[in-house]
C-alpha positions as CSV (number, residue, x, y, z in Angstrom):
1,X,83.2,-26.1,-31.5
2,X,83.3,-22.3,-29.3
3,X,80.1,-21.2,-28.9
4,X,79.4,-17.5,-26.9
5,X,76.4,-16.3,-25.7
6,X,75.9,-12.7,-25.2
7,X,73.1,-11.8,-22.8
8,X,71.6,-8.1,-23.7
9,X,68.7,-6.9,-21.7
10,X,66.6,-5.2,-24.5
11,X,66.7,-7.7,-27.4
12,X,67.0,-11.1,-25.2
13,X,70.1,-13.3,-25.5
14,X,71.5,-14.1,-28.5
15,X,74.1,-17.2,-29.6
16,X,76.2,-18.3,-32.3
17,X,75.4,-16.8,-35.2
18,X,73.3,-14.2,-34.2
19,X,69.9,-16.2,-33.9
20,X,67.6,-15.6,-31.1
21,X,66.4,-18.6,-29.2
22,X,63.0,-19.7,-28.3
23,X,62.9,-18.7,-24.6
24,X,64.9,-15.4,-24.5
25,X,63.0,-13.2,-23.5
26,X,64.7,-9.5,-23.2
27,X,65.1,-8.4,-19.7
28,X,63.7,-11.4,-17.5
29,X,66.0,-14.2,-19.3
30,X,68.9,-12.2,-18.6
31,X,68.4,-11.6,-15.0
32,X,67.3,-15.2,-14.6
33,X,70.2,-16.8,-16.2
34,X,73.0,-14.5,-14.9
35,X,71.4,-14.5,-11.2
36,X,74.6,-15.9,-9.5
37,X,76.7,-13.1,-10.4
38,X,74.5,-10.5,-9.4
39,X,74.6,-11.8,-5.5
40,X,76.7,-10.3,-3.8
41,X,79.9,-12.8,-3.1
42,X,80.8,-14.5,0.6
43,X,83.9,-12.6,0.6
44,X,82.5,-9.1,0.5
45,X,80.7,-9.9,4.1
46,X,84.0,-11.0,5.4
47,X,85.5,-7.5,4.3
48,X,82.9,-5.6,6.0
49,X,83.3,-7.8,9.2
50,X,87.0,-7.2,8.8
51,X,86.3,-3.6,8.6
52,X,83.9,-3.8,11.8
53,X,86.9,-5.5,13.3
54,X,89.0,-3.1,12.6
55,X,86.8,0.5,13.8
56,X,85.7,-1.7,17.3
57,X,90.1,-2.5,17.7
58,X,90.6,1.1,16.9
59,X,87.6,2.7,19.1
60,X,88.9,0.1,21.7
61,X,92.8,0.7,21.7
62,X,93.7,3.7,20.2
63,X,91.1,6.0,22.4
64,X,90.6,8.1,19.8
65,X,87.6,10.3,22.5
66,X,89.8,11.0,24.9
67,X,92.3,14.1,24.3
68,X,95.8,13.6,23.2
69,X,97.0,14.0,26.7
70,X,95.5,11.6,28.5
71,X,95.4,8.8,26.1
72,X,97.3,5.9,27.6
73,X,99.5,3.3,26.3
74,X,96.9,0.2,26.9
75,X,98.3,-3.6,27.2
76,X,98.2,-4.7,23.2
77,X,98.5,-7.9,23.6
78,X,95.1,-8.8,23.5
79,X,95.2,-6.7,20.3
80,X,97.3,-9.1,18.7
81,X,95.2,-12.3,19.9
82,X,92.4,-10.5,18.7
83,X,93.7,-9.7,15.2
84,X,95.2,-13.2,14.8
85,X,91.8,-15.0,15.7
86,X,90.1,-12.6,13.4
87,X,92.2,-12.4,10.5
88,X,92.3,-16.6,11.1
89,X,88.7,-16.7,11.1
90,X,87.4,-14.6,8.2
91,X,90.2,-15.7,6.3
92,X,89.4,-19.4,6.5
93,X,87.4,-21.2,3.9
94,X,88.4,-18.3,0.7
95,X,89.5,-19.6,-2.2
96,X,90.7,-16.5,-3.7
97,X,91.7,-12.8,-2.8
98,X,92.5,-14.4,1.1
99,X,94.4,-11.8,2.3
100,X,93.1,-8.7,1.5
101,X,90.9,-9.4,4.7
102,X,94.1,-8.4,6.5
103,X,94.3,-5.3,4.3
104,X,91.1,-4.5,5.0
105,X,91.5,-4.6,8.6
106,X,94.8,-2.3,7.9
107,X,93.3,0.1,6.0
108,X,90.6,0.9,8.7
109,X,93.1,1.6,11.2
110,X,95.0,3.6,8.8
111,X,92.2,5.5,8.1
112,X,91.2,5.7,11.6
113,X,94.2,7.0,12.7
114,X,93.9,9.6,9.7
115,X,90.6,10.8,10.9
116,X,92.5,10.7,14.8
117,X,95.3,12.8,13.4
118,X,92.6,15.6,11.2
119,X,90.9,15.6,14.7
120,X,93.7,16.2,17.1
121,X,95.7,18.6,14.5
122,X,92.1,20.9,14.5
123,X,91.6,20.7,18.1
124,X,95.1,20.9,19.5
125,X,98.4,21.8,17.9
126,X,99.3,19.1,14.7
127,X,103.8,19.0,16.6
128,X,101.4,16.9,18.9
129,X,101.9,13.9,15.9
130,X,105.4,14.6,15.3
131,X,106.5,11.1,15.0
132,X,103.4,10.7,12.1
133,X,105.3,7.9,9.9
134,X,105.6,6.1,12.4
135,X,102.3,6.0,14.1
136,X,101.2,4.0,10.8
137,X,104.2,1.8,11.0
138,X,103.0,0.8,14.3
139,X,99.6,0.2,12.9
140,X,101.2,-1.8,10.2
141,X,103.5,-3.9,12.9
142,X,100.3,-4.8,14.8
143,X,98.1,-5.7,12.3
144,X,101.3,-8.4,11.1
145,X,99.3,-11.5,13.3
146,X,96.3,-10.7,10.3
147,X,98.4,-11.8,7.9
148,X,100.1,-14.4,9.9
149,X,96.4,-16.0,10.4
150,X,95.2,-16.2,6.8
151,X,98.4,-17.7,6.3
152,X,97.5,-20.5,8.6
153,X,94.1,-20.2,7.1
154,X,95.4,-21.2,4.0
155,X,97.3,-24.0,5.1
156,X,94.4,-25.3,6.3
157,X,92.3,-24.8,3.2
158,X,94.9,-26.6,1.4
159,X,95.5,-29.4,3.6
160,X,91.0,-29.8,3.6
161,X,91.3,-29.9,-0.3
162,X,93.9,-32.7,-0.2
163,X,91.8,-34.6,1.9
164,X,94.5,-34.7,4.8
165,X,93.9,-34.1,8.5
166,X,94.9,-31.0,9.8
């Protein structure tokens, strides 16, 4: 037999049939019995960490403080190792939604190198940027080991819920 229960905060919860029970009451019953979902989830601390990943990578390698003329071209391969590791890491152990912890990570450089761009094209001349599609290409190219480590997040998860060694 289906059986709902709608929890309202004003008049308590209600069931089948539209008869209050003994112990709803209003405001307090809801709050009590739908407390899970009101926490915030595991996965929305491992976006913001993502995020912080992404602003200290970008702060780091992309030099956005220095002008556009003497901003280097800096060794990125601890970029990558950095971005694997991470993307592994905050990836690991999520059931659902794994890899938009990558994304994440992705769309803070992209809108780093947004806010870079603004910057640079009100400071200095905008031809500076001239190769613009393909400054977020690049971004996209390097962020690729992110992806490539919630994939091997995921192979782990799965090989933990079959009860195999990894």
């Amino acid at each position: 037999m289906f059986t709902w229960r709608i929890a309202c905060p004003i008049f308590g919860a209600r069931t089948k049939g539209g008869n209050r029970e003994a112990k709803a009451g209003g405001l307090m019953y809801a709050i009590h019995q739908f407390r899970p979902s009101m926490t915030i989830p595991d996965m929305t601390y491992r976006y913001v960490a993502s995020a912080i990943v992404g602003v200290v990578l970008f702060l780091r390698y992309f030099q956005p403080f220095l002008p556009y003329s003497q901003r280097g071209s800096p060794n990125f391969w601890p970029f990558l190792i950095i971005v694997l590791i991470s993307g592994f890491l905050l990836s690991l152990g999520l059931a659902r939604r794994r890899f938009w912890v990558p994304t994440c990570l992705l769309l803070t450089l992209f809108a780093g190198n947004f806010i870079l761009i603004v910057a640079d094209s009100i400071t200095d001349s905008f031809d500076r940027h001239n190769l613009l599609p393909f400054e977020f290409i690049f971004i996209a190219l390097l962020t690729l080991p992110a992806y490539f480590g919630a994939l091997i997040a995921a192979t782990i998860d799965s090989f933990r819920a079959r009860g195999m060694k990894a």
